[in-house]
Structure formats: C-alpha cells, structure tokens
ROSE-4610 file (N, C-alpha, C; in Angstrom, 1 decimal, always signed):
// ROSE-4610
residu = [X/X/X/X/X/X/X/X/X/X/X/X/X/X/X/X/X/X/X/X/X/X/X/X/X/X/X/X/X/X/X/X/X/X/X/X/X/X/X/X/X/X/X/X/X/X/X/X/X/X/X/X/X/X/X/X/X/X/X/X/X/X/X/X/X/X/X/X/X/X/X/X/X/X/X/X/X/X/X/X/X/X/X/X/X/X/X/X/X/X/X/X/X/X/X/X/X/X/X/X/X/X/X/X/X/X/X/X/X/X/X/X/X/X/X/X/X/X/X/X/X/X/X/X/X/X/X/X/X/X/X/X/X/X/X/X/X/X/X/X/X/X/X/X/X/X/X/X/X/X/X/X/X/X/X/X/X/X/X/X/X/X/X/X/X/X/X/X/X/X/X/X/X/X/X/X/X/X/X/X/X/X/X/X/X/X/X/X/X/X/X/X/X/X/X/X/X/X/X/X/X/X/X/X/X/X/X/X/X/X/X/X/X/X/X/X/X/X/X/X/X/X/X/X/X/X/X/X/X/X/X/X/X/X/X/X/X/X/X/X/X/X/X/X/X/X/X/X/X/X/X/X/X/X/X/X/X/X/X/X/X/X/X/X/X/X/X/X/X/X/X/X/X/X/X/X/X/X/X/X/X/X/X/X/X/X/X/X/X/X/X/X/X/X/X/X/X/X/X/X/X/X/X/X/X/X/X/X/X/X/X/X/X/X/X/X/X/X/X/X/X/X/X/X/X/X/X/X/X/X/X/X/X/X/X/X/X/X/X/X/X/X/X/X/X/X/X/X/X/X/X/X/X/X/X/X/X/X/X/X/X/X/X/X/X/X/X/X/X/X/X/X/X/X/X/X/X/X/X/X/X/X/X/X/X/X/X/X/X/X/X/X/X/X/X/X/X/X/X/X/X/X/X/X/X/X/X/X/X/X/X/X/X/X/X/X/X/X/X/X/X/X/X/X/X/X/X/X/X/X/X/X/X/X/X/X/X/X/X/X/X/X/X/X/X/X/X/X/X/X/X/X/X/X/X/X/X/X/X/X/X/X/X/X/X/X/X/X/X/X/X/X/X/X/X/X/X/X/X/X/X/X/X/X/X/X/X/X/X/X/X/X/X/X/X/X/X/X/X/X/X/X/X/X/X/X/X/X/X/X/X/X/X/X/X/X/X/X/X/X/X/X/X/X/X/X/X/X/X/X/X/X/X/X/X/X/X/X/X/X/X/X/X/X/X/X/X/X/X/X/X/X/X/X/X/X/X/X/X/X/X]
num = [1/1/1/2/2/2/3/3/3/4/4/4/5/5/5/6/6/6/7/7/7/8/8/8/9/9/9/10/10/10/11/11/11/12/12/12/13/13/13/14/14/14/15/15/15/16/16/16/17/17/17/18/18/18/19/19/19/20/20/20/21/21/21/22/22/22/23/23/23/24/24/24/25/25/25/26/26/26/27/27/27/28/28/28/29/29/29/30/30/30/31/31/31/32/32/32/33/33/33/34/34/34/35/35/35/36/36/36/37/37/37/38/38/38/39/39/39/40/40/40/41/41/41/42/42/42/43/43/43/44/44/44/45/45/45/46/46/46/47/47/47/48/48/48/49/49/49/50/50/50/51/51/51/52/52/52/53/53/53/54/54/54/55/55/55/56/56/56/57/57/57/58/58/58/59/59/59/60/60/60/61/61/61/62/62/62/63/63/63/64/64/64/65/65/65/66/66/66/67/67/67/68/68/68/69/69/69/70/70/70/71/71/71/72/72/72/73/73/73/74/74/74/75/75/75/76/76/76/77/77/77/78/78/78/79/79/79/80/80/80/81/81/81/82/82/82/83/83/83/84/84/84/85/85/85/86/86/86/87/87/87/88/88/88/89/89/89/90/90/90/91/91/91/92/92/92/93/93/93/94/94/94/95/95/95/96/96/96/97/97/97/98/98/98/99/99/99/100/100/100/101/101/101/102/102/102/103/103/103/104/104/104/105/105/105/106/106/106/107/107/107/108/108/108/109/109/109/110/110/110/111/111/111/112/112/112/113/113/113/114/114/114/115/115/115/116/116/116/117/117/117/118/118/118/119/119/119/120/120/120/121/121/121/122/122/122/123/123/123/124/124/124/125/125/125/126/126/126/127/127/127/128/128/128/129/129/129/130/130/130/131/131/131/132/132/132/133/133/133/134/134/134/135/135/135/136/136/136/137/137/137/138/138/138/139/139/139/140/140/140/141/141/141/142/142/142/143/143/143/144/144/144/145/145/145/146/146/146/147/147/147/148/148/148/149/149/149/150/150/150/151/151/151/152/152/152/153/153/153/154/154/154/155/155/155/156/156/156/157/157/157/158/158/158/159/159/159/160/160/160/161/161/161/162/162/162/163/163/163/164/164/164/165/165/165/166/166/166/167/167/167/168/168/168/169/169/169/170/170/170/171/171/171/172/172/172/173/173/173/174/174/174/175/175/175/176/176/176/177/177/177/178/178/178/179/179/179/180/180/180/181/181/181/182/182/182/183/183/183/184/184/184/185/185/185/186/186/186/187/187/187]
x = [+0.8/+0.0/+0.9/+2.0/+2.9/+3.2/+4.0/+3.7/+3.4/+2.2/+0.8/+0.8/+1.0/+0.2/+1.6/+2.9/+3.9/+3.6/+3.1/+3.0/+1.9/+0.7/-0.4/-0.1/+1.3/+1.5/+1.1/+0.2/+0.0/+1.3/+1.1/+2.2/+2.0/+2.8/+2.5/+1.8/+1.9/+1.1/-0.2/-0.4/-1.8/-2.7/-1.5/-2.9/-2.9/-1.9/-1.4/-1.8/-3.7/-3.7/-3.9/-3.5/-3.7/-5.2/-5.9/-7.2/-7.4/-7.9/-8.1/-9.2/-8.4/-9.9/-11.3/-10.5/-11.8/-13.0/-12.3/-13.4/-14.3/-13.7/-14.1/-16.5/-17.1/-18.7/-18.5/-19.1/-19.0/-20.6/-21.0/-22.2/-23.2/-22.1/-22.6/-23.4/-21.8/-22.5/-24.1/-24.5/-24.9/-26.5/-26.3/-27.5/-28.2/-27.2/-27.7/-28.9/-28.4/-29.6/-30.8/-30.8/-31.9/-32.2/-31.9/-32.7/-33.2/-32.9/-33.5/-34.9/-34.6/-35.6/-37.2/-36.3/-37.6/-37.8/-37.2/-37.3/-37.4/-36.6/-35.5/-34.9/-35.2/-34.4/-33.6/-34.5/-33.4/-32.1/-32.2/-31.1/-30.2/-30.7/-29.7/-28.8/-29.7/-28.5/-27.6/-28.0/-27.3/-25.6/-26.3/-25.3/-24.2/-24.5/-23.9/-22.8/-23.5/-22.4/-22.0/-22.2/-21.4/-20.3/-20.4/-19.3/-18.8/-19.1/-18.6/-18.8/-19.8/-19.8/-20.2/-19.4/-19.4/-21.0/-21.9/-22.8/-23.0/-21.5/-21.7/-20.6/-20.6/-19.4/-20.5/-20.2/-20.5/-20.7/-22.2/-22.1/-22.0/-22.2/-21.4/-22.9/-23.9/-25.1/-24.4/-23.6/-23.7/-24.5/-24.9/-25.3/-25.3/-25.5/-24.7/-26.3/-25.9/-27.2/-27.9/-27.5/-28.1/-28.6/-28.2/-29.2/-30.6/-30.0/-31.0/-32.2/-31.6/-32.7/-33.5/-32.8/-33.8/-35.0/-34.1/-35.2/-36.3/-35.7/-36.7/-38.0/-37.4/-38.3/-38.7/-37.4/-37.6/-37.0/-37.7/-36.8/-36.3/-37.3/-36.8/-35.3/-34.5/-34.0/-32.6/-33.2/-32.3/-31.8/-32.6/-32.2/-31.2/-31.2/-30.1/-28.9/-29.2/-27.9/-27.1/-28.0/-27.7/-26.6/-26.8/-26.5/-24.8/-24.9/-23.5/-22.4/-22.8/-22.1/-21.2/-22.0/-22.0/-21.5/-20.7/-20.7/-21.4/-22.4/-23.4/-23.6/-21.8/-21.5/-21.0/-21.2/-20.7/-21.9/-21.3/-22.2/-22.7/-24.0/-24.5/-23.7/-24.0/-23.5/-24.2/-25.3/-26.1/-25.3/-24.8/-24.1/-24.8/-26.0/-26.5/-26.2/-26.8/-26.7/-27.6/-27.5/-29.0/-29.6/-29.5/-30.7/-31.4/-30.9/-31.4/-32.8/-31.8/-32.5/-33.7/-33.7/-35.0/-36.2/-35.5/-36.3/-36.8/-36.3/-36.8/-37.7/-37.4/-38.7/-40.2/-40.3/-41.0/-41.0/-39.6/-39.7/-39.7/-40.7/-40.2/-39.7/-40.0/-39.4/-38.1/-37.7/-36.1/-35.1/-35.9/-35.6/-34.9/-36.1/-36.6/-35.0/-35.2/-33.9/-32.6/-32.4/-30.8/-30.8/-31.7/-31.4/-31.1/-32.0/-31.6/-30.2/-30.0/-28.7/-27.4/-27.5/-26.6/-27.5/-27.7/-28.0/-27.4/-26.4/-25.3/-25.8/-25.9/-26.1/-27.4/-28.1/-29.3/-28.3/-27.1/-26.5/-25.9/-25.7/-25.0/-25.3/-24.5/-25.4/-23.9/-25.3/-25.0/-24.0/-23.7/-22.7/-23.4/-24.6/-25.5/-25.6/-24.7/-25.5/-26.6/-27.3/-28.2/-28.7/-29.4/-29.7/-30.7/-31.0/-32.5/-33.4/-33.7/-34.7/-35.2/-34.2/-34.3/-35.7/-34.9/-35.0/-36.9/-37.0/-38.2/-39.5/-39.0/-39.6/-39.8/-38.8/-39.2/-40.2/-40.1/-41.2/-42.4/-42.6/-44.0/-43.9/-42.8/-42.7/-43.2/-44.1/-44.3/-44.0/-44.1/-43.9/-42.7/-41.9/-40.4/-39.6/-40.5/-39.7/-40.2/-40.8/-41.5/-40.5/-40.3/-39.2/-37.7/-37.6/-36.2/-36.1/-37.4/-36.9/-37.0/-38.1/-37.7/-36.5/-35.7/-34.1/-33.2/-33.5/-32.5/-32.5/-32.0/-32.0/-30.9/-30.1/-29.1/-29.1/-30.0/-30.4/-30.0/-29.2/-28.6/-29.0/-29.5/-30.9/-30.6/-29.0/-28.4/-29.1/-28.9/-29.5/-30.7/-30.5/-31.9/-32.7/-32.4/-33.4/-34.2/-33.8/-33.7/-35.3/-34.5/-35.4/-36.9/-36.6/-37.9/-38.6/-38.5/-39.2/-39.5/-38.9/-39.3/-40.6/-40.5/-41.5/-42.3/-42.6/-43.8/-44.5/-44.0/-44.8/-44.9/-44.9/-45.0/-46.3/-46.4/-47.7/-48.9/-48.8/-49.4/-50.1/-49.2/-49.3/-49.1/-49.7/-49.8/-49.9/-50.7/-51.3/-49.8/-49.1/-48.0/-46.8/-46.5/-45.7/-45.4/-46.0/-46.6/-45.2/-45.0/-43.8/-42.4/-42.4/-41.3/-40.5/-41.1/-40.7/-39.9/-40.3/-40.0/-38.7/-38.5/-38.1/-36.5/-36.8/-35.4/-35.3/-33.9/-33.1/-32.5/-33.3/-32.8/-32.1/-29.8/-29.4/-29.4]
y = [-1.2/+0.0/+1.3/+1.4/+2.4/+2.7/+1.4/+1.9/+2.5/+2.4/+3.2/+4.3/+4.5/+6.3/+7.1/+6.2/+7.8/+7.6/+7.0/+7.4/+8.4/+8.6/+9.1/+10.6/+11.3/+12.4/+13.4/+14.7/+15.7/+16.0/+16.7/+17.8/+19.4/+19.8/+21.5/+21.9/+21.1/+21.3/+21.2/+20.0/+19.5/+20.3/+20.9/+22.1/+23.2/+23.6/+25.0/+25.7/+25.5/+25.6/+27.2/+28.1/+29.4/+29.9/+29.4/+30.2/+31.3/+32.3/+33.3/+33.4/+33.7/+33.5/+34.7/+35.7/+36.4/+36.1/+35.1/+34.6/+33.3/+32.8/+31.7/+32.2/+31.6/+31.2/+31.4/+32.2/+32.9/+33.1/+32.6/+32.4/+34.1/+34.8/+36.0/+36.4/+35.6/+35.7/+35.0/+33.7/+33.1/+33.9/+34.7/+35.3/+36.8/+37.1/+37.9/+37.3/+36.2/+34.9/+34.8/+34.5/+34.4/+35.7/+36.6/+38.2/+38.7/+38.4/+38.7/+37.6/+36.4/+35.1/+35.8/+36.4/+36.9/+38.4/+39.4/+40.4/+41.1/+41.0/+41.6/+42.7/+44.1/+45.1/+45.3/+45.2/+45.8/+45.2/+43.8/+42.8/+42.9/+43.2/+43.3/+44.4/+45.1/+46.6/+46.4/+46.3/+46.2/+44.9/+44.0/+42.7/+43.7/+43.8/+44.8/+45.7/+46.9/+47.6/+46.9/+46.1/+45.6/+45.1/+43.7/+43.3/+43.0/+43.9/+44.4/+43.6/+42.7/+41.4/+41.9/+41.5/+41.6/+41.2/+41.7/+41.6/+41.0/+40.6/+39.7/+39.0/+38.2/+37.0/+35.7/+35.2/+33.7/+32.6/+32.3/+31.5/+30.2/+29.0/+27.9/+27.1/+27.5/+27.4/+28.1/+29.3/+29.6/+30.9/+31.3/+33.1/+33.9/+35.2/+36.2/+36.9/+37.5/+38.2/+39.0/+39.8/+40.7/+40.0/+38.6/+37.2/+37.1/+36.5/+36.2/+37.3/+38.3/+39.3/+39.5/+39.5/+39.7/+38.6/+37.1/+36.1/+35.8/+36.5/+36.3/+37.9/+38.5/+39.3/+40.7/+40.7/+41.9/+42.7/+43.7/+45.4/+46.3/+45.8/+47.0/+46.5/+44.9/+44.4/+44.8/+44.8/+45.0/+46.1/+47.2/+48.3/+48.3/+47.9/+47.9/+47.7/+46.4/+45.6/+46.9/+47.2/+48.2/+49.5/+49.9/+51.2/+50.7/+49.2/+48.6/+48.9/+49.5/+50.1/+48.7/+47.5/+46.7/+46.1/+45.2/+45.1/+44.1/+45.0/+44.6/+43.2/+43.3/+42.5/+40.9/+41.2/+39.5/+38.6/+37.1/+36.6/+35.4/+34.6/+33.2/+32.1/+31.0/+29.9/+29.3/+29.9/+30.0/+30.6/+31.6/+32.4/+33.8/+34.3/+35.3/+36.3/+37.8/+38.9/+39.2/+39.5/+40.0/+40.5/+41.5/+41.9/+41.0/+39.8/+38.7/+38.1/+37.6/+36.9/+37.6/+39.2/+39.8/+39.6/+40.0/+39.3/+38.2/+37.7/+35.5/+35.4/+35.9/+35.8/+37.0/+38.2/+39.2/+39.9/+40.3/+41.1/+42.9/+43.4/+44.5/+45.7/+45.7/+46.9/+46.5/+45.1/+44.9/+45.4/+45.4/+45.8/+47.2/+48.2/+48.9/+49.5/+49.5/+49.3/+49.0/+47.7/+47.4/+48.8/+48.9/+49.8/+51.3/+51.4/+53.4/+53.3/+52.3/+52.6/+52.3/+51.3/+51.6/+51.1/+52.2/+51.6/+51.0/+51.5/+50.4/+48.5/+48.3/+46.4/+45.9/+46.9/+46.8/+45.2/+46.1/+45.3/+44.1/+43.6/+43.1/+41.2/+40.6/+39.4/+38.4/+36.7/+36.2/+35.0/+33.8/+32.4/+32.6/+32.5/+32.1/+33.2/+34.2/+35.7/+35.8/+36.0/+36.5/+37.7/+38.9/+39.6/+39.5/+40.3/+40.3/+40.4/+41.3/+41.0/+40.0/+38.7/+37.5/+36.4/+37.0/+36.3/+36.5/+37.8/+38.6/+38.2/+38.2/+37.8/+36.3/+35.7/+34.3/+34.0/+33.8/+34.1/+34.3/+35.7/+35.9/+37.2/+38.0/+39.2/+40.3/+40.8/+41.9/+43.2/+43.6/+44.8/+44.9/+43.9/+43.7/+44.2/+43.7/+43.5/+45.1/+45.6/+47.2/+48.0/+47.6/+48.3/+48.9/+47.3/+47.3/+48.4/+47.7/+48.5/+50.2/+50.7/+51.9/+52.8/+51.8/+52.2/+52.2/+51.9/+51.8/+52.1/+52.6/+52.5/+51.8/+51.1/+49.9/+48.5/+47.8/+46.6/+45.9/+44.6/+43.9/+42.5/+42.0/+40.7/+39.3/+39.3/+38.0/+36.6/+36.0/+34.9/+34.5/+34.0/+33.5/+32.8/+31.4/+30.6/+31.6/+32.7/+33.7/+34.8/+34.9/+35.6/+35.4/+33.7/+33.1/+33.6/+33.3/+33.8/+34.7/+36.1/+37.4/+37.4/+36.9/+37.1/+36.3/+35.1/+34.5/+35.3/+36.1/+37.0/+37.7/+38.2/+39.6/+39.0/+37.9/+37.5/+37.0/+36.5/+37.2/+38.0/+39.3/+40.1/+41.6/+41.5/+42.8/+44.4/+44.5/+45.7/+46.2/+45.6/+46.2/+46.3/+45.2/+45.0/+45.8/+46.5/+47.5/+48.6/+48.6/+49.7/+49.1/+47.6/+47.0/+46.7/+46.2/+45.9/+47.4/+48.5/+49.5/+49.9/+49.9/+50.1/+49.6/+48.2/+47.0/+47.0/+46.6/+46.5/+45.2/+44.6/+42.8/+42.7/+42.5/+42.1/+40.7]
z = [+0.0/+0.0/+0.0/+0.8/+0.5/-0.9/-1.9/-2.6/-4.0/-3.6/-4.2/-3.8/-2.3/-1.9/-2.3/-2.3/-2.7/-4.1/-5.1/-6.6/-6.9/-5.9/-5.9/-5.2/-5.2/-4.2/-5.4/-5.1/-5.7/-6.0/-7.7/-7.8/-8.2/-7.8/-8.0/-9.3/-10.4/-11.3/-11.4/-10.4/-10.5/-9.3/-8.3/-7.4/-7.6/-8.6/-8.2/-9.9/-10.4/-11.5/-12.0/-11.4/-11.6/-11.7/-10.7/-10.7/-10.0/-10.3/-9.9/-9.1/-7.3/-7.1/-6.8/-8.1/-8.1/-9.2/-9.9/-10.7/-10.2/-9.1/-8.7/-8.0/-8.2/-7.5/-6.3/-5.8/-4.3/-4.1/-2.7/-2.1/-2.2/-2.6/-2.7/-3.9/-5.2/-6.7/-6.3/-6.1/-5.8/-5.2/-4.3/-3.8/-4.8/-5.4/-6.3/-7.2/-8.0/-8.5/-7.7/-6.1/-5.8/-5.7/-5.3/-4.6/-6.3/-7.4/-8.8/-8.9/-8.1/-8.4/-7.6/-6.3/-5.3/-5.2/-6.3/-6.3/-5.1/-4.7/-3.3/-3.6/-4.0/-4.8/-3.2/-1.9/-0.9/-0.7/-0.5/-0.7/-2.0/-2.9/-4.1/-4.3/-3.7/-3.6/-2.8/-1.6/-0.5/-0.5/-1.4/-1.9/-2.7/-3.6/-4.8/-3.9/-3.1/-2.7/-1.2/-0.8/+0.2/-0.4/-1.2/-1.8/-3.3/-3.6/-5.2/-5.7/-6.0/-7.0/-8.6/-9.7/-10.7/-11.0/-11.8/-12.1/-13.8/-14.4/-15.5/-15.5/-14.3/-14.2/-14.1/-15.5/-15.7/-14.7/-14.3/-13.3/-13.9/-12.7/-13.0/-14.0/-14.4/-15.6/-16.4/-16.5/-17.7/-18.2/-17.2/-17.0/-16.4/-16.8/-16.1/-15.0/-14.2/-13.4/-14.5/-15.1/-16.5/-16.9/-17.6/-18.4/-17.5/-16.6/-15.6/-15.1/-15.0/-14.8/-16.1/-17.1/-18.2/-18.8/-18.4/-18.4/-17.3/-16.1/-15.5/-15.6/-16.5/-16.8/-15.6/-14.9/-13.9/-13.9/-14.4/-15.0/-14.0/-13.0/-11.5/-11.1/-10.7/-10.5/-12.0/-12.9/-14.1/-13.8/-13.6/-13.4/-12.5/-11.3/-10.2/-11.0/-11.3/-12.1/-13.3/-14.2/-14.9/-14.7/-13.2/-12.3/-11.9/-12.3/-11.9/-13.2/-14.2/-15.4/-16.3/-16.3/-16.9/-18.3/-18.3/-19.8/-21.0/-21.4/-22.2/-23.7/-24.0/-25.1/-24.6/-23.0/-22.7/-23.0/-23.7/-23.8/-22.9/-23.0/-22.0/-22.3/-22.0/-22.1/-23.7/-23.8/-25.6/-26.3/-26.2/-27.5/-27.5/-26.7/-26.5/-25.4/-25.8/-25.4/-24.6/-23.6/-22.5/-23.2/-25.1/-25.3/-25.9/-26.9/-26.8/-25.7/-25.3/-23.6/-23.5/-23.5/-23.4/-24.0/-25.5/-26.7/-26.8/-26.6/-26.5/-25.8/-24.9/-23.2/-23.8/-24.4/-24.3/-23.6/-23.2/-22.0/-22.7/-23.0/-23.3/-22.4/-21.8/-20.1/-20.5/-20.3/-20.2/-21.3/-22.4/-23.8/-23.9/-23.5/-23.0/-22.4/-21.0/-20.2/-21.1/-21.2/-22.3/-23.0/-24.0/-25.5/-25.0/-23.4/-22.9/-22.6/-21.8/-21.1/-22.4/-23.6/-24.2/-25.5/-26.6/-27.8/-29.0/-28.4/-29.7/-29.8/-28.5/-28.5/-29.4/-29.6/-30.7/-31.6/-32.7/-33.4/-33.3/-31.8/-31.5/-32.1/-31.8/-33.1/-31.8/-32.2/-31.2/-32.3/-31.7/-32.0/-33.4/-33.7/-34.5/-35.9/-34.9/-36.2/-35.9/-35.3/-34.9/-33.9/-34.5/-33.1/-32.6/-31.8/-30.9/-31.9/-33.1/-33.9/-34.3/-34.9/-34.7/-33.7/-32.6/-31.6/-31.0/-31.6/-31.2/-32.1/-33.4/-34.4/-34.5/-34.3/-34.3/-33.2/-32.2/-31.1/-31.3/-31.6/-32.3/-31.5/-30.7/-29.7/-30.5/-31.4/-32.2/-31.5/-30.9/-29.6/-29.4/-29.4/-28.9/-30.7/-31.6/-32.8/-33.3/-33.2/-32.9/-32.6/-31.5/-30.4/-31.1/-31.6/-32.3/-33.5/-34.1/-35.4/-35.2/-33.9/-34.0/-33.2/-33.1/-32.3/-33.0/-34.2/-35.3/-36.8/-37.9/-39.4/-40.0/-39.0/-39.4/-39.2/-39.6/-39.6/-40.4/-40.4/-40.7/-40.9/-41.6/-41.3/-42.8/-42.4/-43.5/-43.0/-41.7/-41.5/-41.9/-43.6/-43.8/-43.0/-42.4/-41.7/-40.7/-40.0/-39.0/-39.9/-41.4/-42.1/-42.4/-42.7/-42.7/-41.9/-40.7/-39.2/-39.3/-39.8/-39.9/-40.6/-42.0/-42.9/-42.7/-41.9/-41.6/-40.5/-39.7/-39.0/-39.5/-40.6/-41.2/-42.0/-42.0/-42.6/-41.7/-40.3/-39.7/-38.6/-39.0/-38.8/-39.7/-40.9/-41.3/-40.8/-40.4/-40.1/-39.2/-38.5/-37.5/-38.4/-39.0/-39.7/-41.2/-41.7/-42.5/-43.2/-42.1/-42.3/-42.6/-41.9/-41.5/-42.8/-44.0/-45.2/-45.9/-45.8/-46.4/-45.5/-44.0/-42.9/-42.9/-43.2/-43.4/-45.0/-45.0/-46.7/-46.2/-47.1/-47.2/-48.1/-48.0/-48.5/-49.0]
C-alpha cells in the first residue's frame, strides 16, 4: 500500500492551476440569483455595494445576473444591475446577449432598459449571427420587434433561416408590420 500512496502524491502542477480567485462562485454571486428570483431590490443593492460582486461574471449554468434578470423578466431588479455600469457585449452559455435573452422571453421593459442605457447592442449578433430582432420575431414578440426596429435604421438581417421567421410573421401580422418591409433593406 505504501507503494501506491507515494505514486499518488500531488504535484504543484496538479494544485497550483492558476485560478483566480476572483473569478471563482462565491455564495454572494450566488445570492444575487436568488434576490433577482424573489425580487428583493433591498437585498440586491445592498449585496452589490457591500461586496462588489461583478454583475456579469458567468455563473457555474452559464449566465450572467443581466441574463438572468432579463429572463426572469424583472426590469426593477435590471435596473439595479444596470447602475453597476456593466458590460453589455458579454455573452451566456447559448451564444446570447441579454438583449437577446429579453427578446426571446417578451420582455419589453427589459428591452426597453438594455437599448436606454446603451444603444449600440441593438447590433449586437450572437454564435448564430443572430440579433434580438431574430429572436423577437421568431417568437412571435411583435412589440419587442416594434421596439427594435424603432431604435434603429441599421439593420442587418443576412441569417436566412432567422429571415424566414421574420416574414412568416409579417404575414401574420400585417397591419403592424406595414412599415417593416420599407423600414429593413434585405441584402
């Protein structure tokens, strides 16, 4: 049995793998998740400026609190998150952008929120090529896909399969969609 256990002795390579442990899941990242799950704005603030927790460090699923707040569809709570001066272009464990995430779900407040605080991520396009118009439209989010198009005159809309989706809601839904064809330039 000896030896066995001296062949089995750690080596500095195998403990000492350079993690950082400010990126390491902390019970705190952790509570942020729930106080967004139970709309806890007092506790989320108070988490936030007590212990500086990054508000788009990749949890161990694979999303960021911004994600999260946006799928869970709570704009009050986004907002906080938002106030954390955030960076908007990190993506989920999907290949998606919180404005995405918003879009997918119908969240329009959250939309809403993303597009004031920075309107550039409008363009932003996910693993897939894809942006939130995509995402809105496929769905069936008309309000959400509304939204978009009036935050923008640079629309970008190559992903055919993505396109399909567009134009099958454009069919219907005419009467909203109306403007949209004249609106967008389909290269």
């Amino acid at each position: 049995m000896k030896k066995i256990k001296g062949r089995l002795v750690k080596r500095a390579s195998q403990t000492q793998l350079n993690i950082d442990s400010n990126d390491e899941w902390s019970k705190y990242d952790e509570r942020l998740f729930e106080y967004i799950q139970q709309d806890n704005l007092t506790k989320l603030k108070s988490t936030l400026l007590k212990k500086g927790i990054s508000v788009v460090k990749l949890s161990p699923i694979g999303t960021t609190a911004v994600h999260f707040a946006c799928e869970k569809q709570n704009p009050q709570c986004l907002e906080v998150l938002l106030n954390e001066q955030p960076d908007l272009s990190v993506l989920d464990k999907t290949g998606c952008h919180a404005l995405s995430v918003a879009a997918k779900v119908g969240s329009l407040e959250c939309m809403r929120q993303l597009l004031q605080y920075n309107s550039e991520i409008i363009t932003l396009q996910d693993y897939h090529k894809k942006t939130a118009l995509h995402y809105a439209a496929g769905k069936g989010h008309f309000e959400c896909v509304q939204l978009l198009l009036e935050n923008t005159d640079n629309l970008d809309i190559r992903d055919k399969v993505s396109l399909i989706n567009i134009l099958i809601s454009m069919t219907y839904r005419r009467t909203l969609f109306g403007h949209v064809i004249t609106a967008v330039s389909i290269s």
